[in-house]
TIMARZA-567815 format. One record per residue (C-alpha): x, y, z. Coordinates in Angstrom, 2 decimals, decimal comma, always signed. Example, Ala and Ser with C-alpha at 12.3 -4.5 7.8 and 13.67 -1.06 7.14 Angstrom:
! TIMARZA-567815
NODE | x | y | z
NODE | +12,30 | -4,50 | +7,80
NODE | +13,67 | -1,06 | +7,14
! end
This chain:
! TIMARZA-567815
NODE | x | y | z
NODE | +31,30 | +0,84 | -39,22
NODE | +28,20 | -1,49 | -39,57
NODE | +26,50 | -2,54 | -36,69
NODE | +24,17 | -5,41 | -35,84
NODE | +21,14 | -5,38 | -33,45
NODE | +19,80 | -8,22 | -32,08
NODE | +16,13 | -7,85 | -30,69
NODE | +14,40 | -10,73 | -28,86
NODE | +10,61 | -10,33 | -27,73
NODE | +9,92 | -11,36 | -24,10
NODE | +7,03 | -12,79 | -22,33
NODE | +4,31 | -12,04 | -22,26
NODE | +4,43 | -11,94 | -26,11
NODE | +2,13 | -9,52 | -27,33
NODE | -0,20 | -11,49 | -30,52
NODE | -0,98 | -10,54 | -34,03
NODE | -4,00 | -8,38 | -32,52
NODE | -2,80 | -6,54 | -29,44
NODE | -0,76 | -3,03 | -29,64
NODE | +2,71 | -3,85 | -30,15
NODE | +4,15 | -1,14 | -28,67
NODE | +3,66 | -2,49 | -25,40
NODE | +6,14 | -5,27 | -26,37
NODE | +9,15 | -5,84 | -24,09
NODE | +12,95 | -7,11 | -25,73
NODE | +15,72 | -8,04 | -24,99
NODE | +19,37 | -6,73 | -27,39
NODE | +22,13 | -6,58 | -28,10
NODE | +24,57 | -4,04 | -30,25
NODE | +27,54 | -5,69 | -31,90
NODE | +30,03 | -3,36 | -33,89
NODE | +31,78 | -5,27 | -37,07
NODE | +34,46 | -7,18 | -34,83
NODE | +31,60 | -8,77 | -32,99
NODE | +32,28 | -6,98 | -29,69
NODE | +29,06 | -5,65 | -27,58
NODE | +28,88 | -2,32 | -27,44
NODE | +25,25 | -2,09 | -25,81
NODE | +22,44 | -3,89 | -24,35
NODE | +19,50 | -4,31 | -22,36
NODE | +16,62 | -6,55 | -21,06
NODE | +13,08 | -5,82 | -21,08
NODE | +13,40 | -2,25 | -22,51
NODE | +10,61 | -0,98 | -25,42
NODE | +11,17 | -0,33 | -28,70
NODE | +10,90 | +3,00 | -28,29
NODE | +13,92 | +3,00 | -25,53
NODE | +15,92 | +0,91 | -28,07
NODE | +15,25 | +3,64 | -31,02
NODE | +16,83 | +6,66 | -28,49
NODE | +19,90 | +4,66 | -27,98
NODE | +20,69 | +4,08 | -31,26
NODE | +19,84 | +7,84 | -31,61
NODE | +22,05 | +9,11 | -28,87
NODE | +25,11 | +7,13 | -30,51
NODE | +24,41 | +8,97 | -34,02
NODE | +23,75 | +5,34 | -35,41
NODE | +22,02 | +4,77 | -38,64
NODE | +21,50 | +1,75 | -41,13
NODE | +21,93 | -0,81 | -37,85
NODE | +20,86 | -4,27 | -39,40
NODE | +18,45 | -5,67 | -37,12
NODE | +18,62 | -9,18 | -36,07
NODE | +14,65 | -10,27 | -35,01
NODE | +15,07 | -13,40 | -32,81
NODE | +11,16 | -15,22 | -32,04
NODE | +10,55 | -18,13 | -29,29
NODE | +11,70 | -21,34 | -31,15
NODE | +8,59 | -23,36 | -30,88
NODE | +7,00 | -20,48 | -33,26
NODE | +8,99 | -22,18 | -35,93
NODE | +9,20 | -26,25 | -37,14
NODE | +12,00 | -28,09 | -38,31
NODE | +11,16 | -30,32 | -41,38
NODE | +13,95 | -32,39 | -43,79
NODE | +12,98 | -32,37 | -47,81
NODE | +14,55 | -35,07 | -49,89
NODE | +14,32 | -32,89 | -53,53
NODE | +16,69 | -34,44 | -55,95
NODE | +16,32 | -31,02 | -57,71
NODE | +18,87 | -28,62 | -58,36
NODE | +17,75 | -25,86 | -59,86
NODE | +16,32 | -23,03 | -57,62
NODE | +12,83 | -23,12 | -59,08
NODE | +12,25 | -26,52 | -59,20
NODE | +13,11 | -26,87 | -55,31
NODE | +10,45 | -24,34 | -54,59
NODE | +7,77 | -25,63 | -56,70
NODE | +8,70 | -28,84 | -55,26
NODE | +8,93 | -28,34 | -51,25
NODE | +5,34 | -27,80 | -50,44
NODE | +5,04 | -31,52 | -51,67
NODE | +8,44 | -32,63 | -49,71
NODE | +7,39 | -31,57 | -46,19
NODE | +3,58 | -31,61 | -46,47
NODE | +3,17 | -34,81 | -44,42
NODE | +5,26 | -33,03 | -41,35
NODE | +3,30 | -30,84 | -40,70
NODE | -0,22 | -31,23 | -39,05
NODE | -1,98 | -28,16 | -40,66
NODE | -3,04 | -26,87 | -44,13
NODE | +0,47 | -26,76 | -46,42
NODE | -0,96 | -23,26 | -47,83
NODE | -1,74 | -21,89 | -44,52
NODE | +2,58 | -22,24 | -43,62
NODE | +5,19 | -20,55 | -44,53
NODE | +8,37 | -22,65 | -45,87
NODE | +11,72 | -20,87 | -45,95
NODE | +14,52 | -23,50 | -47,34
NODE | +17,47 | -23,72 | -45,70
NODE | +21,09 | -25,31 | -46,68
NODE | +21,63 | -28,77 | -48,20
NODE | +22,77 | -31,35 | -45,85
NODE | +23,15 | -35,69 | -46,83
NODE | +19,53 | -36,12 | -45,16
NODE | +18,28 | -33,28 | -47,43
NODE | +17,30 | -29,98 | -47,30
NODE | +16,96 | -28,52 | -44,11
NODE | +13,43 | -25,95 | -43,91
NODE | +11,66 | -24,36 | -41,35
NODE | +8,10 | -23,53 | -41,20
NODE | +5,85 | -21,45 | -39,62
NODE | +2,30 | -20,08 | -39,82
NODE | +1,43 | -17,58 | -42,37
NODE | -0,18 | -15,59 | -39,86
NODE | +2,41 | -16,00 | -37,40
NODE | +5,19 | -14,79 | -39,60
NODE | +3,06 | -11,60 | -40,34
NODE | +3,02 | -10,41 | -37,01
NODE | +6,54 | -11,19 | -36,52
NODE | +7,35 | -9,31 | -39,91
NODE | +5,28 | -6,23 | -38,30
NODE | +7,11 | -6,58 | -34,72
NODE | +10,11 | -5,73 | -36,59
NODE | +9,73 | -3,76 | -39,15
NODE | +9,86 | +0,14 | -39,23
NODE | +12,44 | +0,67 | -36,24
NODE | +13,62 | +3,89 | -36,39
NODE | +17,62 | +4,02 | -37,52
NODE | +17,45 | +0,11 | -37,79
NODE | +16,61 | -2,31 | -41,27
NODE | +15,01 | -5,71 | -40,40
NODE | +17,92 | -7,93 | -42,13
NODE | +16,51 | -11,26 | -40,89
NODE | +14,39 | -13,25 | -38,38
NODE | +15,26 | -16,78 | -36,60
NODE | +13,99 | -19,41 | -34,50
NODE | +16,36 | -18,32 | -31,24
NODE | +17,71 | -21,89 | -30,52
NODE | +18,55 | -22,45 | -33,33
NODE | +21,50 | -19,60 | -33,00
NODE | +22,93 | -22,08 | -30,57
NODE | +26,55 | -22,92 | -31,27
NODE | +26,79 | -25,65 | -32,52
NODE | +28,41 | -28,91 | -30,60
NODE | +29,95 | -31,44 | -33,18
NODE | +28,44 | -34,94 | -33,02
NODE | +26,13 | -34,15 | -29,80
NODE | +23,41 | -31,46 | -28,29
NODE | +23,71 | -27,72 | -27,05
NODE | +21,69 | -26,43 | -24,33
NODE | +21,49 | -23,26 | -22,80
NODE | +19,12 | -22,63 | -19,88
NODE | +17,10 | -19,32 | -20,05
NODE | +14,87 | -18,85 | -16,94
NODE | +11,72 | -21,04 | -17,39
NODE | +12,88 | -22,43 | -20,62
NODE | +15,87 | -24,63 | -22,51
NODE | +17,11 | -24,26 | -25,96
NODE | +18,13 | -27,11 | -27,44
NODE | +20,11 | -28,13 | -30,62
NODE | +22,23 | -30,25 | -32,56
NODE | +24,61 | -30,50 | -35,29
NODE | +21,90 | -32,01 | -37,38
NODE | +20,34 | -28,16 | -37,26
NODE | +17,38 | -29,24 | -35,43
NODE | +16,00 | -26,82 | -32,48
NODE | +14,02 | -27,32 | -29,57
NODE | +12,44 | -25,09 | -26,96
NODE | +11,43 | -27,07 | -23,64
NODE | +10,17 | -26,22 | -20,41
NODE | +13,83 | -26,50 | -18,23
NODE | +12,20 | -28,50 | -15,58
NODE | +10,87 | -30,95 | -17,90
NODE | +15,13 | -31,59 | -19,38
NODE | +15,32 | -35,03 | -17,00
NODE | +12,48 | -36,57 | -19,69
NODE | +15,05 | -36,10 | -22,81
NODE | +17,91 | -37,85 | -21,27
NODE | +17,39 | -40,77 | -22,93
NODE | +16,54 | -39,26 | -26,72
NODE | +19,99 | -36,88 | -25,98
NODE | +21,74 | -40,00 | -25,25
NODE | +20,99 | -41,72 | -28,59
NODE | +23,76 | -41,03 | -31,34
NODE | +23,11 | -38,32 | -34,39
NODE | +24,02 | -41,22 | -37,17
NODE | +24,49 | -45,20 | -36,91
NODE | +27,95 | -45,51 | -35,78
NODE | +28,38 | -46,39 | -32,63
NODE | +29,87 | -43,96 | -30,61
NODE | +30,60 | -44,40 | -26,22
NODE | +29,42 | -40,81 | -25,51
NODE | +27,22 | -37,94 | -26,90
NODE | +28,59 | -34,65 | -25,93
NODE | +26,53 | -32,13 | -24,42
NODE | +27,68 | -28,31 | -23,85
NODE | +25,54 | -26,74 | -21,46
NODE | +25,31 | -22,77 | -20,90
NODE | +23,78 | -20,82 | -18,43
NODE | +24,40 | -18,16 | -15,78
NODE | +25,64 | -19,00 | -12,52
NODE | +22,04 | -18,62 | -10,63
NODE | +20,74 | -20,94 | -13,52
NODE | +23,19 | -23,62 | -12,52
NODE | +22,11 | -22,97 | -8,64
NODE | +18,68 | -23,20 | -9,62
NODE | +18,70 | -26,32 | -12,13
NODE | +20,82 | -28,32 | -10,50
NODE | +18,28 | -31,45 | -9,65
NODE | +17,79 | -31,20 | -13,66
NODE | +21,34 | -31,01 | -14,48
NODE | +22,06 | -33,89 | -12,20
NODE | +19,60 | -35,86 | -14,18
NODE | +21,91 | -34,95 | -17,56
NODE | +24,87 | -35,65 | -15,39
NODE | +23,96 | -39,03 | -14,43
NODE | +22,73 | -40,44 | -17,98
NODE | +25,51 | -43,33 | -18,89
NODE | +26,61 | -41,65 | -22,32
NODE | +26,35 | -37,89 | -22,13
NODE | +28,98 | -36,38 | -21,42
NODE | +28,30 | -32,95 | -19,93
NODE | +30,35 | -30,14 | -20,76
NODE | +28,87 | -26,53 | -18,27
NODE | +29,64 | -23,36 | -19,64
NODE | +29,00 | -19,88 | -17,54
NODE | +27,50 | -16,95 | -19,14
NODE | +28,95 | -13,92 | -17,90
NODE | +25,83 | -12,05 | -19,75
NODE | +22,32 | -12,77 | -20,74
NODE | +21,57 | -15,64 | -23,18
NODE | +20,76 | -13,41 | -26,41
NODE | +24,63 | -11,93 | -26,13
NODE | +25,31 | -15,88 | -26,32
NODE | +23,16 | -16,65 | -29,33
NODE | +24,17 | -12,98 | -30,82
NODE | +27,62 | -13,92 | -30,46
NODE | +27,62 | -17,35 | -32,27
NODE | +25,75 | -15,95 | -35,39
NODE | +28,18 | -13,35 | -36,00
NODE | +31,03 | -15,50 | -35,60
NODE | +29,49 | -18,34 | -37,86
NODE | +29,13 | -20,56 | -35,10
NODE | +25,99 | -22,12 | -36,21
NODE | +23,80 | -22,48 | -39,13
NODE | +20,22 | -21,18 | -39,00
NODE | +17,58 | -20,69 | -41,47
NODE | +16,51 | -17,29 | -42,28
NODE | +12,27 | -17,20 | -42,03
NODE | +12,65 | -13,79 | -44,26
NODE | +12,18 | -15,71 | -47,58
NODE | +9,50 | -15,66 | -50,80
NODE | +6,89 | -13,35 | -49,71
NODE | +8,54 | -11,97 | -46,89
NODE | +11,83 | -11,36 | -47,94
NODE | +13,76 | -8,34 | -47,09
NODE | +13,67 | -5,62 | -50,18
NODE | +16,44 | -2,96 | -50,06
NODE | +15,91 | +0,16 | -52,29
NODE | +19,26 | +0,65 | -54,35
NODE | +20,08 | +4,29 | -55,84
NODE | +21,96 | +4,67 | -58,46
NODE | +21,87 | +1,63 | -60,55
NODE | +18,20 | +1,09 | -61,54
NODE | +18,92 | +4,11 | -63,37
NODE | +21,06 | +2,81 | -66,04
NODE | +18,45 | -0,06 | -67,03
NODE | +15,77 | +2,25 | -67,01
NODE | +15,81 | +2,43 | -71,26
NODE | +16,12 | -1,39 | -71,60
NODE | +13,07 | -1,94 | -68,92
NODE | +10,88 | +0,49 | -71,08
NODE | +11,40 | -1,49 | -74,16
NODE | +11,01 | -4,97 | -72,69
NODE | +7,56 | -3,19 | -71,11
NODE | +6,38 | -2,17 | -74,26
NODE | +7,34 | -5,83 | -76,02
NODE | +5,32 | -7,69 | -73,00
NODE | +2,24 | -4,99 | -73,84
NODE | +2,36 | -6,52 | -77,36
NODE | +3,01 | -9,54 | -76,57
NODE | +0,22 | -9,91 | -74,18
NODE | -2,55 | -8,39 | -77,08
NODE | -1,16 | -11,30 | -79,38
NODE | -1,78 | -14,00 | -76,94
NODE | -4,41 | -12,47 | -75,41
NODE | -7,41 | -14,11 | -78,30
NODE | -5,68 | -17,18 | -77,70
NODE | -5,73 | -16,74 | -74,06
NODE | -9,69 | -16,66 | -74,01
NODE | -10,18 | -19,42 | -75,92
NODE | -8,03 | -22,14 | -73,32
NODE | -9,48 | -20,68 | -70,23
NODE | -12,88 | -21,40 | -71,41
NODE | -11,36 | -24,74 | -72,55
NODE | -9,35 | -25,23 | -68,98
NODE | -12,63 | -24,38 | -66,78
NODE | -14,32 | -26,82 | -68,76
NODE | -11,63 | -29,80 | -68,23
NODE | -11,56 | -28,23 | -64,40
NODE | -15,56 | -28,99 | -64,17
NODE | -15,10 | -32,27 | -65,63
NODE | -12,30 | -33,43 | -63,11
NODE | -13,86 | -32,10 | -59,78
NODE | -17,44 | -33,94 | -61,11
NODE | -14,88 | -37,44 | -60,99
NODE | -13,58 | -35,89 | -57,95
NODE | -16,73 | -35,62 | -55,73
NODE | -18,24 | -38,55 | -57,34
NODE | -15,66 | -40,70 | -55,20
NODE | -15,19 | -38,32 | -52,39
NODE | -18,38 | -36,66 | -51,40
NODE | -17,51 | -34,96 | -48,32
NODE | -14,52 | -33,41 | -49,23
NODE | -15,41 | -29,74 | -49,54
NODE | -11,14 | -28,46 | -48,80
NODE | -10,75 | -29,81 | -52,20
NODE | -10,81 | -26,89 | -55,54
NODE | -10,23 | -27,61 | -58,98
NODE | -6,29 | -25,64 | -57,83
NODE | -5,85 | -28,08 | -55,57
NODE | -7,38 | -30,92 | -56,82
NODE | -4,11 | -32,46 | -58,44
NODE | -1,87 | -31,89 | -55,20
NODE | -4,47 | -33,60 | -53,15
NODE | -4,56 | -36,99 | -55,32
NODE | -0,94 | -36,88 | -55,30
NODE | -0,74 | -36,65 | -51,67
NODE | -3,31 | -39,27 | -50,92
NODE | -1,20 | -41,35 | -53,13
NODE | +1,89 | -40,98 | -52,00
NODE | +0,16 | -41,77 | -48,59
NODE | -0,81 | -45,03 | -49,91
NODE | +2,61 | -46,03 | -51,20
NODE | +4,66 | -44,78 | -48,23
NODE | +3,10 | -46,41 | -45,70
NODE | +3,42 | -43,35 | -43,44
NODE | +5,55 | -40,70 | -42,62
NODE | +8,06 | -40,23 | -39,64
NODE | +7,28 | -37,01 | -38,70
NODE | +10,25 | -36,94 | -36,68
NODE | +11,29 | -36,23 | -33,40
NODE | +10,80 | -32,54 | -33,09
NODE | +7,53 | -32,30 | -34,64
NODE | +6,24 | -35,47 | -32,47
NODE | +7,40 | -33,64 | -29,27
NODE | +5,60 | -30,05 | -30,73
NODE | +2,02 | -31,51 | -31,19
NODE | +1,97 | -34,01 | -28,08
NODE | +3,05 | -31,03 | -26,00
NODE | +0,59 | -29,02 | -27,49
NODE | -2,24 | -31,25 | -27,35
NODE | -1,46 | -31,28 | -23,44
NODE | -1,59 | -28,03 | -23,28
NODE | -5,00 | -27,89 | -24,23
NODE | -6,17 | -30,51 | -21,73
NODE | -8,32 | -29,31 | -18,86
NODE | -6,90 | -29,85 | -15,20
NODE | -3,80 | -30,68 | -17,45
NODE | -1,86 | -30,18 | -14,08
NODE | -2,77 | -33,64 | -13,15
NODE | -1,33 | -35,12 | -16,40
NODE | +2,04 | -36,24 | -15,97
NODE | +4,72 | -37,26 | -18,60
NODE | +6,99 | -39,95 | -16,14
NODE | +9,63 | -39,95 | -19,51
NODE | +10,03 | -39,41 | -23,03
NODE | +11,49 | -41,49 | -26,26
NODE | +11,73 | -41,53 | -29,39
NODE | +12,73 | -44,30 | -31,86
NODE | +14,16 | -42,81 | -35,09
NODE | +13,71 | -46,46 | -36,50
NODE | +10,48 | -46,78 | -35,90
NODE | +9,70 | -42,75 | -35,92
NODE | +7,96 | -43,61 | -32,91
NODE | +7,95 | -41,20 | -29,70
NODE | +6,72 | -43,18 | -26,60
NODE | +5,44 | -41,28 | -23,56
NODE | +4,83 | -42,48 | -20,26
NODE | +2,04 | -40,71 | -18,65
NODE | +0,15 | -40,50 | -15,43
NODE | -3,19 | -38,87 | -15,43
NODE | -6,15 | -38,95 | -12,41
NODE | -8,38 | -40,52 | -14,81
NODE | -8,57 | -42,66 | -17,65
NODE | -10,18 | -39,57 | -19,82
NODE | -7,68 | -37,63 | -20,10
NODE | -5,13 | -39,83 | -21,22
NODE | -7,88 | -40,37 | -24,07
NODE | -8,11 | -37,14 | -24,47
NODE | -5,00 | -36,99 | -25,29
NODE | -4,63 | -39,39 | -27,75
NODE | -7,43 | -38,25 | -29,32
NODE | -6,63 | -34,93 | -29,93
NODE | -3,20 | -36,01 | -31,52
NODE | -5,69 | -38,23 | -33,97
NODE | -7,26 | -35,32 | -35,04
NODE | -3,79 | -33,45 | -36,16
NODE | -3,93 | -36,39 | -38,14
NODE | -0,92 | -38,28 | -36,35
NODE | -1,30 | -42,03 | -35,11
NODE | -1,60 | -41,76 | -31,23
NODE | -2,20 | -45,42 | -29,16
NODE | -2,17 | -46,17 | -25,79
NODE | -1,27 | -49,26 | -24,66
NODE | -0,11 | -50,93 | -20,67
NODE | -3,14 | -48,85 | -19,37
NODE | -2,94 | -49,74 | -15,42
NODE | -6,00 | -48,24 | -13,25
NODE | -4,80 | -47,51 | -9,60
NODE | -6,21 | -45,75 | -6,46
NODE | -5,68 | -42,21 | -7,92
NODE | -6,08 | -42,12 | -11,51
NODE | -4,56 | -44,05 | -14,50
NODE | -1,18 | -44,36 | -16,37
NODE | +0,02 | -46,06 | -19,58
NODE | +2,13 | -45,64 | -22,62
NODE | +1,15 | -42,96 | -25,09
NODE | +2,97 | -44,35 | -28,62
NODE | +2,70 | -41,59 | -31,45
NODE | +3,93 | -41,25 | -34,70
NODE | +3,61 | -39,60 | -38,16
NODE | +0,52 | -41,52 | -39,00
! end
């Protein structure tokens, strides 16, 4: 019978550099039917390892599940079909969503939808770690790793939620995913009430799980969901822990997420048996490459002398118009024009709203005293691919700290109705994809 673990890291999450083996899960066993047949919160690998031991259970396909911030949700309009041309074509497709190098993230491509295809990306490093958290488990193969909200089942024409301690996970039918602070849910009211598409539709449905001591414990938050005009609220109790939840709509198809195990980090399987048999025909075709390659190899010489001569030539123009660019190789060079270009005929990007609510709440993050910064409430135009912020600081400087630090991602950040008062400052913090 096959067997599926699913393993979710939880706080505090141990980083790229600290020993992993004091990392604490969450899981959950499911046998092929889907039923749970084991689980556990906060236990260590190696607990995890001497269950599946004591059951005489080998070849369990593990199921890594990683905080969904970790991971960003980007659309690609590629008019391509073929398989290669999408990937040689998505680092050009998404670049402008994302606020960091393109070759520093990781893309994995995800299913087709009308608005395009749907990716997710995360940082190179990031992924590594993740790929070494879980890897190697003793009587378990690493089959695949997701963002964990976006395992949410899905809710047709409208928003999922399930509350999980300190945090929501949020998602749509769209296949974008969210993780929010729950206490911070009032401030989305208004983007949850706004329809998925441009028909106009009375209510947006909204299926809300949690455990009955989350609904006891949220309930100022939930009455905040409660009261919008057009939601309509739909609360669901967990009997169980969130991952059994999540675990439970991936095995029975309930949602579509994007494996982050692609390209580099894709999941090899040995296979006995069958390499054997091409064996012969992979010896010739090595020998014909050998020959092939001393052929083309004079040939070879020759244009790479002639290509790092064009390459000189093109980053002289290069710098001779943009001095104090040093990112910018002769690799590169061709991608970066392009970009700049497009930039130029585009007008801008919508970054959308995901991304806009990723960096803003970042940038806060990083703000000192950023206890005294308050967000009063949250929206987002998809028009405009505007998300407006209402914010209350205890001095002028921080809000501008604020916006500044959003500049510098290279998003456009304004603020505008700045009123001073007794005990600090507020106004309206207007970003979008610059």
């Amino acid at each position: 019978m096959s067997y599926r673990l699913y393993v979710r890291p939880t706080a505090p999450f141990q980083g790229p550099d600290a020993d992993l083996a004091e990392q604490r899960f969450n899981w959950a066993l499911l046998d092929a039917s889907g039923d749970s047949q084991a689980h556990g919160s906060g236990d260590s690998r190696e607990t995890i390892e001497q269950t599946l031991a004591q059951n005489d259970l080998k070849g369990v396909r593990l199921i890594g599940l990683i905080p969904g911030e970790e991971a960003l949700f980007c659309l690609a309009d590629i008019p391509a079909k073929q398989s290669r041309f999408i990937q040689q074509a998505l680092p050009f497709a998404v670049e402008e969503q994302i606020a960091q190098d393109i070759e520093s993230v990781h893309l994995a491509l995800g299913p087709h939808t009308e608005n395009g295809y749907q990716v997710a990306a995360i940082d190179h490093r990031q992924m590594g770690h993740w790929i070494e958290l879980f890897s190697g488990w003793s009587h378990a193969v690493l089959e695949a790793i997701y963002p964990d909200a976006s395992l949410l089942p899905i809710t047709d024409n409208g928003w999922s939620i399930c509350l999980d301690g300190d945090t929501a996970m949020m998602a749509n039918d769209q296949g974008e995913w969210l993780s929010v602070q729950s206490r911070n849910l009032g401030m989305f009211v208004q983007t949850l009430s706004a329809p998925p598409s441009e028909e106009v539709v009375a209510e947006v449905p909204v299926t809300l799980f949690a455990t009955e001591n989350e609904f006891d414990h949220s309930q100022a938050d939930i009455g905040l969901l409660k009261g919008a005009a057009r939601l309509a609220v739909k609360e669901q109790v967990l009997e169980l822990m969130p991952l059994e939840l999540l675990a439970h709509a991936h095995h029975h198809h309930l949602c579509a997420p994007i494996n982050l195990c692609q390209g580099g980090y894709s999941i090899r399987r040995k296979k006995t048996g069958v390499f054997g048999v091409w064996k012969p025909l992979v010896a010739v075709a090595s020998v014909w490459f050998i020959l092939q390659v001393a052929v083309e190899i004079g040939f070879g010489y020759y244009h790479s002398e002639r290509a790092e001569q064009v390459q000189e030539q093109a980053m002289g123009i290069y710098r001779e118009f943009f001095p104090n660019d040093r990112r910018t190789t002769a690799g590169n060079v061709r991608r970066v024009v392009q970009g700049q270009l497009n930039q130029l005929q585009e007008r801008g990007t919508d970054a959308g709203f995901i991304a806009l609510m990723k960096y803003t709440g970042s940038e806060y993050t990083k703000l000192a005293g950023a206890d005294s910064v308050v967000f009063n409430s949250v929206n987002y135009s998809q028009n405009r691919g505007e998300l407006v912020v209402d914010v209350r600081a205890d001095s002028y400087g921080k809000l501008s700290a604020l916006r500044n630090g959003l500049s510098d991602k290279g998003l456009e950040a304004q603020i505008g109705s700045v009123v001073n008062e007794a005990d600090g400052a507020r106004g309206r913090l207007t970003v979008s994809g610059g």
